[in-house]
Every structure is written in C-alpha cells, then in structure tokens.
C-alpha positions in Angstrom: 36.0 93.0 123.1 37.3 90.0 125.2 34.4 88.0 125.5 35.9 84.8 127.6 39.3 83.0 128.1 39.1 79.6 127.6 41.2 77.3 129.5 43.2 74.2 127.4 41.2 71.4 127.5 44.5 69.3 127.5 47.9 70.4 129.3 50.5 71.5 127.4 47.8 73.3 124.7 47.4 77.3 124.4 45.0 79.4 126.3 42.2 81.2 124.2 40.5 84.5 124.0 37.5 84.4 122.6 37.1 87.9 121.1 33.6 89.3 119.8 33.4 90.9 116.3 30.6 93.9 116.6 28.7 94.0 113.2 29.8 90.7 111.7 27.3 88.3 110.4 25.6 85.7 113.0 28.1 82.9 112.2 31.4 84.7 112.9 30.5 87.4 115.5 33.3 85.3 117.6 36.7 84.4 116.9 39.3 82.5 119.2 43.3 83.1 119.0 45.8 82.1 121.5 45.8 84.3 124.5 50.4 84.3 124.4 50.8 87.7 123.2 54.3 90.3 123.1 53.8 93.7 124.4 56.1 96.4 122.7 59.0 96.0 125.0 59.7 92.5 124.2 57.1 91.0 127.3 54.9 88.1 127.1 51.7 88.9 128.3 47.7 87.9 127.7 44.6 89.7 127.0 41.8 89.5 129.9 37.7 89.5 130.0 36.3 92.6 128.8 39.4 94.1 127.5 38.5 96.7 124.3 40.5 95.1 121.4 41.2 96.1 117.4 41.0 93.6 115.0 43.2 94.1 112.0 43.5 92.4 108.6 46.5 93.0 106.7 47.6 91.4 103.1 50.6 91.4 101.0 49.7 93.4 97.9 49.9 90.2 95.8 47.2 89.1 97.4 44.1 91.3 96.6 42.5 92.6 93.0 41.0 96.1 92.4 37.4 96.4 93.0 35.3 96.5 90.4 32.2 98.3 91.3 30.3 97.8 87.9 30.1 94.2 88.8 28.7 95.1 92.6 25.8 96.7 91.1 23.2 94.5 90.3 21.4 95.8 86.9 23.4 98.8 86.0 25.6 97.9 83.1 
C-alpha cells in the first residue's frame, strides 16, 4: 500500500511514494521509488495515498542458484 508521497526536497528532483511492505522485517517494511510511472497505453501517470500496490521481484536466470534445502536445515545431514 501507498503509505505517503513525498514531495522533492529540491526542484527539479522526483516525487516519491513511499510504499509499505506487509510482513517484511522491521528495517525494510518501507521502500521509496519515484512516483513517474507509464500506464499500459503509453500515459504517464503517479501512484496516490492508500492505493493497493504489488510488489514484484524479477531476475535474469543468470542471476540466481538452486536451493539447496540440506544446507537450510540446521542439524539434519
């Protein structure tokens, strides 16, 4: 969820929307990205307060390992 916009503190720099990130740890329950976003038909627009967002993180497959769950579980080799 949109928690707060944050106005640039200089002119010139981006607008912020500071999103909240429901069961994250304490220290990164918030995360800020630049509120200058496309729609699907090509129009710039901006998220507001309280608007229900999806946060999604995506990788190249280069860039990740198989899980090894042997190594997860603490005394069961």
């Amino acid at each position: 969820m949109v928690e707060k916009i944050i106005k640039p503190i200089a002119p010139g720099d981006p607008e912020k929307a500071q999103i909240k990130i429901e069961g994250a740890d304490h220290l990164y329950r918030e995360i800020r990205i630049e509120n200058a976003l496309t729609d699907e038909n090509g129009e710039r627009v901006r998220l507001k307060p309280g608007a229900e967002v999806e946060v999604t993180v995506e990788a190249p497959p280069e860039a990740v390992v198989a899980k090894d769950d042997k190594k997860e579980r603490p005394g069961k080799d």
